[in-house]
C-alpha positions as CSV (number, residue, x, y, z in Angstrom):
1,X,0.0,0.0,0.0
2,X,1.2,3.4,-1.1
3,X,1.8,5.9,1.5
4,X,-0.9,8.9,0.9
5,X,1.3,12.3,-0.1
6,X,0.1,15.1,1.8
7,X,0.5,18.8,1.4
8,X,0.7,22.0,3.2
9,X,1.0,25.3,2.0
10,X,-0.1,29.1,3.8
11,X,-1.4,32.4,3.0
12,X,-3.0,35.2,4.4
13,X,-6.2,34.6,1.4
14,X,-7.1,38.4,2.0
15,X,-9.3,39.3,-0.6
16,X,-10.1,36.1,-1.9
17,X,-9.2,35.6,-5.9
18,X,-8.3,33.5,-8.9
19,X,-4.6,33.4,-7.9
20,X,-5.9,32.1,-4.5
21,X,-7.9,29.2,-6.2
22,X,-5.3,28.3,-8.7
23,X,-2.6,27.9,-6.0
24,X,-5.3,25.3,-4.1
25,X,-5.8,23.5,-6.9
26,X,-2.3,23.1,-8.1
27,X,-1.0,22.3,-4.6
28,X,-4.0,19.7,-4.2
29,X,-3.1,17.7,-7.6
30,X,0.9,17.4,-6.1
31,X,-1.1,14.3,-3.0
32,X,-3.7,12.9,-1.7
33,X,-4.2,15.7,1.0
34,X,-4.2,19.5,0.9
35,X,-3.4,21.4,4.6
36,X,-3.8,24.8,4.6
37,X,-2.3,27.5,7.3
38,X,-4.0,30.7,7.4
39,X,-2.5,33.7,9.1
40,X,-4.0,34.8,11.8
41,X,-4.7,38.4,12.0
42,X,-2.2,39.2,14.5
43,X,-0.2,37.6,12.1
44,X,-1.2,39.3,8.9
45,X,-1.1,42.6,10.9
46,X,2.9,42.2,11.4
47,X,3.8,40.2,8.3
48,X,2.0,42.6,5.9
49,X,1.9,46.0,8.1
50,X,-2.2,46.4,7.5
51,X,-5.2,44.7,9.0
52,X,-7.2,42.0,6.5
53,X,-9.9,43.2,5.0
54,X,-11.9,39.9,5.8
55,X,-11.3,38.6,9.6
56,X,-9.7,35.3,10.4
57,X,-12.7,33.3,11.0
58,X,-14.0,34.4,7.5
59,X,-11.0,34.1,5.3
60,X,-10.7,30.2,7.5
61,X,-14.3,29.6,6.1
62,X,-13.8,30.9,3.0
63,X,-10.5,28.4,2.5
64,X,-12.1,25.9,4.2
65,X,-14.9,25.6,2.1
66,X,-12.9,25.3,-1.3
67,X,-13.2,21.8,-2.8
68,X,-9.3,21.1,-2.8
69,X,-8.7,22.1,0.8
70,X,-9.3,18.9,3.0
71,X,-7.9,21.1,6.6
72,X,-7.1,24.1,7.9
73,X,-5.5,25.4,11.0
74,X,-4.4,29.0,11.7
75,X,-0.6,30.4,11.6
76,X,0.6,32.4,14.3
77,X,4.3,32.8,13.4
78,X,6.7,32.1,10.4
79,X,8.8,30.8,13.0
80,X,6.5,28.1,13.7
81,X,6.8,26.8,9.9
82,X,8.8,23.9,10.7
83,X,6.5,22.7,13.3
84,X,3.6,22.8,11.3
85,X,5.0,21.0,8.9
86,X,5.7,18.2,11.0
87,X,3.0,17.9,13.1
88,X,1.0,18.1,9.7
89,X,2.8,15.2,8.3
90,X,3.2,16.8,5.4
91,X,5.3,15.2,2.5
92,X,5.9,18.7,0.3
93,X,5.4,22.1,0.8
94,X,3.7,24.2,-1.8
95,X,4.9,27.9,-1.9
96,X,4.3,30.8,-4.5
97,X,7.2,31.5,-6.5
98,X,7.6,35.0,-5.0
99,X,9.3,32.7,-1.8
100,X,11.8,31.2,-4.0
101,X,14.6,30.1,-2.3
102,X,13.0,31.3,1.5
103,X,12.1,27.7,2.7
104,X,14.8,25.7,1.1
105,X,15.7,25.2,4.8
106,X,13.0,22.7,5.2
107,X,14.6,20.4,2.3
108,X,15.6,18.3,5.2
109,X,11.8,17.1,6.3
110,X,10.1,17.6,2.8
111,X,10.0,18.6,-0.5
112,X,9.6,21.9,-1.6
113,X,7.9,23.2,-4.1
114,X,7.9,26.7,-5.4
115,X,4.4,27.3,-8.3
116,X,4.4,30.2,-10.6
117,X,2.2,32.8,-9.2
118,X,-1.1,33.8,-11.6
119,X,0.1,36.9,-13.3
120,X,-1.9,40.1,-13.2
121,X,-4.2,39.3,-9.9
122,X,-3.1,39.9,-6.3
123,X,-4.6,41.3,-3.3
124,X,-2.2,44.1,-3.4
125,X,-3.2,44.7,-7.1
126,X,-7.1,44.1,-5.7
127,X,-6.7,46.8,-3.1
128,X,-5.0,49.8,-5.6
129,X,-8.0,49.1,-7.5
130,X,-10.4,49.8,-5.4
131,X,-8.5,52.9,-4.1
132,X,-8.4,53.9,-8.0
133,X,-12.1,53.8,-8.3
134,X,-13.2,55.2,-5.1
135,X,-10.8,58.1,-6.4
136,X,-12.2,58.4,-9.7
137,X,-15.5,58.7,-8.9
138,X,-14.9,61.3,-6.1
């Protein structure tokens, strides 16, 4: 019997969007099991310097609730990274390709694996937007 390959990757999934959905999927089709680490908002608040526009318990539904996503637990700390990865059991972490290079360091328990980002959509990209709009038609 072949041992079941499972997967972890995080994100803050602010702002909810393609990118978001194409980085589940692709992570899910590398095993048999997709983890998923969502920041916390303490979290996002010092990794990112700004509050989430949806709250931790939302942005947990809303990942939780994808079809590729079979668990979800919330990250409190990028120095905790190794530590979910084991007590996950994970086999490979999935990472966009904006982190090249950052979590080569956990080569040693699994794989890593680094997918192209979907050009033209971010949160960032989401949130200029908006602030272009509500600007235009001021």
């Amino acid at each position: 019997m072949q041992k079941r390959k499972r997967i972890i990757t995080f994100g803050t999934f602010d702002l909810f969007h393609l990118g978001h959905v194409r980085l589940l999927v692709r992570a899910a089709q590398l095993g048999d099991h997709l983890t998923v680490g969502v920041s916390s908002d303490a979290f996002s608040q010092r990794k990112k310097g700004r509050r989430p526009i949806y709250n931790e318990r939302e942005r947990m539904e809303i990942v939780a609730s994808c079809k590729p996503v079979d668990e979800c637990f919330f990250e409190e700390s990028m120095e905790k990274k190794r530590d979910y990865i084991v007590n996950y059991g994970a086999d490979i972490l999935v990472m966009g390709d904006d982190w090249v290079g950052k979590f080569d360091n956990f080569s040693d328990i699994c794989q890593v694996v680094y997918l192209p980002r979907t050009t033209g959509v971010s949160t960032t990209e989401l949130l200029d937007g908006i602030a272009h709009a509500r600007q235009a038609s001021a």
